[in-house]
N, C-alpha and C positions, 0 to 999 in steps of 0.2 A: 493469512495476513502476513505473507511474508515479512519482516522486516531489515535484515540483514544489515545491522547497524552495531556500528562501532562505540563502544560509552564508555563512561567514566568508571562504570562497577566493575569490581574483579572478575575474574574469571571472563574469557573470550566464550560466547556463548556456541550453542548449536544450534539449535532451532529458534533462538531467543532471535538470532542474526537472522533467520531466514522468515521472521514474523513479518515485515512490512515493507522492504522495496522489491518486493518481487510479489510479496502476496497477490494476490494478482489473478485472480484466474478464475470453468462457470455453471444444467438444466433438466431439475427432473420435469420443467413444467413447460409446456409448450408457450410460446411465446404472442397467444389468441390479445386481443384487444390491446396493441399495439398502439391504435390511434386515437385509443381512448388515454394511453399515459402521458403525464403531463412533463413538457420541460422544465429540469430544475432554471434554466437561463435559456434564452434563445443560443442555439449552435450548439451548448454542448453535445455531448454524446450521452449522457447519461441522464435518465427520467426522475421525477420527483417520485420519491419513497423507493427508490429499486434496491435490492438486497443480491448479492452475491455471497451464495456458500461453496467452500470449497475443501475439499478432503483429501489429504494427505499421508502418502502411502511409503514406506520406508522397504527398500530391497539391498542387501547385499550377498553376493553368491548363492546361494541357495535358498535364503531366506529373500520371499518374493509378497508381496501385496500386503503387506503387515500397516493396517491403520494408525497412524501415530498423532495426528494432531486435524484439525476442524479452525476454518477462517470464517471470518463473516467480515462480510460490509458492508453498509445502509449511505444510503444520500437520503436529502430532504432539507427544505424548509425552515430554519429556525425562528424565523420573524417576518414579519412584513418588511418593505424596501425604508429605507429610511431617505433624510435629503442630504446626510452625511455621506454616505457612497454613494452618491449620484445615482440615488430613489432604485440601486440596485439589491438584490433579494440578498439574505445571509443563508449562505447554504453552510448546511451542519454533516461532517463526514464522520463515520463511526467505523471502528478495526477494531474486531476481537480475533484471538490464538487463544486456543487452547488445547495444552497435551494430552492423549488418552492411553492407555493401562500404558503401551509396549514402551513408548518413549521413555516413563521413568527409569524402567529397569536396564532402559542402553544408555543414560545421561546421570541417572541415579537420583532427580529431581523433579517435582511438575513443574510445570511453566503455563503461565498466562500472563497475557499482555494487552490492555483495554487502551486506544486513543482515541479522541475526539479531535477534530480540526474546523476550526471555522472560518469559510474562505468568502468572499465576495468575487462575484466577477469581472472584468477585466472591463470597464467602456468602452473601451474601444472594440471590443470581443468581436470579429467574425469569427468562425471556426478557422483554427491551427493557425491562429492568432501566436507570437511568440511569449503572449504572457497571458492566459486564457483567465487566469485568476487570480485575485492576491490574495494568499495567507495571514490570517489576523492573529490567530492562537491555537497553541497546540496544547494538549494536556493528555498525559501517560499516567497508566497507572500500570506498573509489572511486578509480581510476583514470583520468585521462583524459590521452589523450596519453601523453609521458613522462615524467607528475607525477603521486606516489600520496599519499592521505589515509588515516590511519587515526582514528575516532575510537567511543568509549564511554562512555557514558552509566551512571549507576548512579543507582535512584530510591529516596528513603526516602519510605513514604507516611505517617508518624507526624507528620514536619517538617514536608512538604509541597516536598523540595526534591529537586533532578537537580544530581548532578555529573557534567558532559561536560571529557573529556579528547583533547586535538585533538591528531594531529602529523600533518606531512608529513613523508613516509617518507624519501624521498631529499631532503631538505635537510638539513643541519647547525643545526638550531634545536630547542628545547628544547621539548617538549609543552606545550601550554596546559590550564590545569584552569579552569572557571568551576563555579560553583555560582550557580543558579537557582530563585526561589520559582518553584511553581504550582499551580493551583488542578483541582479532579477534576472529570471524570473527565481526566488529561492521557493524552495519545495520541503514539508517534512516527511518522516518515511510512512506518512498515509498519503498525503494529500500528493504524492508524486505518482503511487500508484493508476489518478487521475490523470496528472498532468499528461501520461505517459499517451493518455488514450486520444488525448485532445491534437497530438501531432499528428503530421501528414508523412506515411512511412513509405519508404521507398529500398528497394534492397540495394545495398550498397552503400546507402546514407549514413553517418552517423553525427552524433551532436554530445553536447557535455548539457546538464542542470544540475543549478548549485543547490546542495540538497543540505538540512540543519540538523541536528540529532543532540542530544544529554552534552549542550554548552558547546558545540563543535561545528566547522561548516567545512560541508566537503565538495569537489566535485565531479558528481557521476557521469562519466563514459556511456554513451549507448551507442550501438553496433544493431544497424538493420541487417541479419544475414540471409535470411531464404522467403520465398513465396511458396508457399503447397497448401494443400487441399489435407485436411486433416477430419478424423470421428471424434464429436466431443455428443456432449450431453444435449445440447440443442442441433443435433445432425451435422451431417458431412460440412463442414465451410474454409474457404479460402482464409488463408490466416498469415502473417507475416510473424517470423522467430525473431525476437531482437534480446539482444547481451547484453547489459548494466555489468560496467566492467567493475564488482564489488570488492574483489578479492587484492592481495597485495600490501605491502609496506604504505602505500598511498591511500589506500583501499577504506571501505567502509569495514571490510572486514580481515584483520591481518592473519591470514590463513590462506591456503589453497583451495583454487575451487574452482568450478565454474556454474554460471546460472543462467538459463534462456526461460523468456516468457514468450507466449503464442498469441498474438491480439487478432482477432478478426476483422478481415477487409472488409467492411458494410459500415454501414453508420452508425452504428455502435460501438464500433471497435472496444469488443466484449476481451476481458484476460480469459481466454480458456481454459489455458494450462503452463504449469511451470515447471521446471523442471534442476534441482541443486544437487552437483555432486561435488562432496565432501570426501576428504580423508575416511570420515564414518562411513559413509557409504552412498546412496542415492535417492533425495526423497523427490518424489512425483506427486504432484498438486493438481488437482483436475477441479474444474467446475462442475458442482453436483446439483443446484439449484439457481435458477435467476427468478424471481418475484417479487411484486407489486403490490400494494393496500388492495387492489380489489380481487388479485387473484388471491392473495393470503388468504382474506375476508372469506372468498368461498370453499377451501379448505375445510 
C-alpha cells in the first residue's frame, strides 16, 4: 500500500512514504468466475469484495530479493444506497502496510499503516468520468516504532473543504483539527490508488489530482510513459508505466526519487507492479494475489 505521503510527524519517512500513492499493485489465483463478480457501481473497474496482496522486495548492490514489507487492499459494500447520494451504494476502501524482519534492521523501526476511505460514486459516473467518485472520509491509523498516530478526515463536497483531525495516541497532547479548501476531483493516499485505475491512459498523456494527506492538499503529476507487454502473477499482459511525480521541494515527498506503477490495459486496469527508487536503495512491489468472497471461500 504504497503511500508516499508527506505529514505533519517528524522524521521524513521511508517506506511509511511509499505505503499509499503508489501501493498499487497484483495473482497467485487464476482469475475463473469472473462473470460471477459483482460490480461495486456500474463502470467502475473494480468488483465488490476484490482484495489485492502485494509483496515487497528491497535490493541494493548485491543485496537482491530481500522481502521487506506486504500490502493489502479490499473494496466492498458498506451499506445499502441511501436517497442522500442519489440511492447511490457507499463503497468502503481498506489499505494495510506492514514491515517484515529486513526492513527494521535498515530503518531501525517497524512500520504499519491501516486506512479506511468511504467513497460514493460519482452520478453522473460513466467510465473515466473526470470525477468517478466522491470521497466522504478518511481515517488512519500508523504506527511506527513505539509511536502511534491517529488521524480523520471528513469531506464536504458543497464547501469544497476537509476537516483532518490529527493526535498521537501515546503522547499527552491534545488532537489538532485543520480545515482545508480543495478543489475536484480531491483524492486521499488510498482512494487515489482507485482513482488512478478509473482513467483512460494513453502514452504521452499526463494530468495532475489533487490529492489530501495529515491536514495538507497537494497536487500529484502523473506521467503516462510506455506501453509493453509485461510477466506478472496473472500472466503475460499489456500494461501501461505511469509516474506520480511524488518526490521534490513541491512534492508529496521532499527527497529524491523516482516511482512508476504498471496498470493493466483490460478492463480492470489491475496495479501490477511498482517500482521506488530511493537514496536507500530500490524497492519492487509485485502483485502476489488478486481474490474474491468466493474464491477465498474455496480456499
Amino acid at each position: 500500500m504504497l503511500t508516499f505521503v508527506r505529514s505533519n510527524h517528524p522524521k521524513n519517512r521511508s517506506l511509511a512514504g511509499f505505503s499509499l500513492t503508489a501501493a498499487i499493485v497484483l495473482s497467485n489465483m487464476a482469475l475463473s468466475s469472473v462473470a460471477a463478480q459483482q460490480p461495486l457501481s456500474p463502470g467502475l473497474p473494480f468488483k465488490r469484495g476484490e482484495e489485492l496482496i502485494y509483496q515487497a522486495e528491497f535490493k541494493k548492490g548485491l543485496l537482491r530479493g530481500v522481502d521487506v514489507a506486504e500490502f493489502t487492499y479490499r473494496a466492498d459494500v458498506e451499506r445499502a444506497p441511501t436517497d442522500v447520494w442519489s440511492n447511490l451504494p457507499l463503497i468502503r476502501l481498506v489499505g494495510d502496510v506492514v514491515t517484515k524482519g529486513f526492513f527494521i534492521g535498515l530503518v531501525g523501526y517497524h512500520f504499519h499503516e491501516h486506512v479506511e476511505s468511504s467513497v460514493t460514486p460519482s452520478a453522473r459516473f460513466p467510465m473515466f468520468d473526470s470525477n468517478p467518485f466522491n470521497v466522504l472520509h478518511t481515517g488512519k491509523i500508523e504506527e511506527r516504532g513505539k509511536r502511534e498516530w491517529t488521524s480523520d478526515a471528513v469531506f464536504n463536497h458543497q464547501t469544497r473543504e476537509v476537516a483532518w483531525t490529527i493526535h498521537e495516541v501515546n503522547q499527552n497532547q491534545t488532537a489538532q483539527t485543520t480545515t482545508i479548501r480543495f478543489s475536484e476531483p480531491i483524492q486521499d493516499v488510498l482512494t487515489v490508488i482507485y482513482f488512478l485505475r478509473t482513467q483512460r491512459l494513453e502514452v504521452g498523456k499526463s494530468f495532475d489530482v489533487p490529492l489530501t494527506d495529515s491536514g495538507r492538499v497537494f497536487r500529484l503529476s502523473v506521467a503516462v510513459l510506455e506501453r509493453k507487454k509485461i510477466s506478472t502473477v496473472i500472466g503475460r499482459v499489456d500494461a501501461f508505466r505511469i509516474e506520480p511525480a511524488i518526490f521534490g521541494d513541491s512534492g508529496l515527498v521532499r527527497s529524491r526519487g523516482q516511482f512508476s506503477i504498471w496498470i493493466t490495459d483490460d478492463d480492470r486496469h489491475l496495479p501490477v507492479k511498482a517500482q521506488l527508487k530511493v537514496d536507500l536503495g530500490t524497492f519492487d512491489i509485485k502483485l502476489k494475489r488478486l481474490s474474491f468472497p468466493e474464491t477465498r471461500q474455496a480456499r
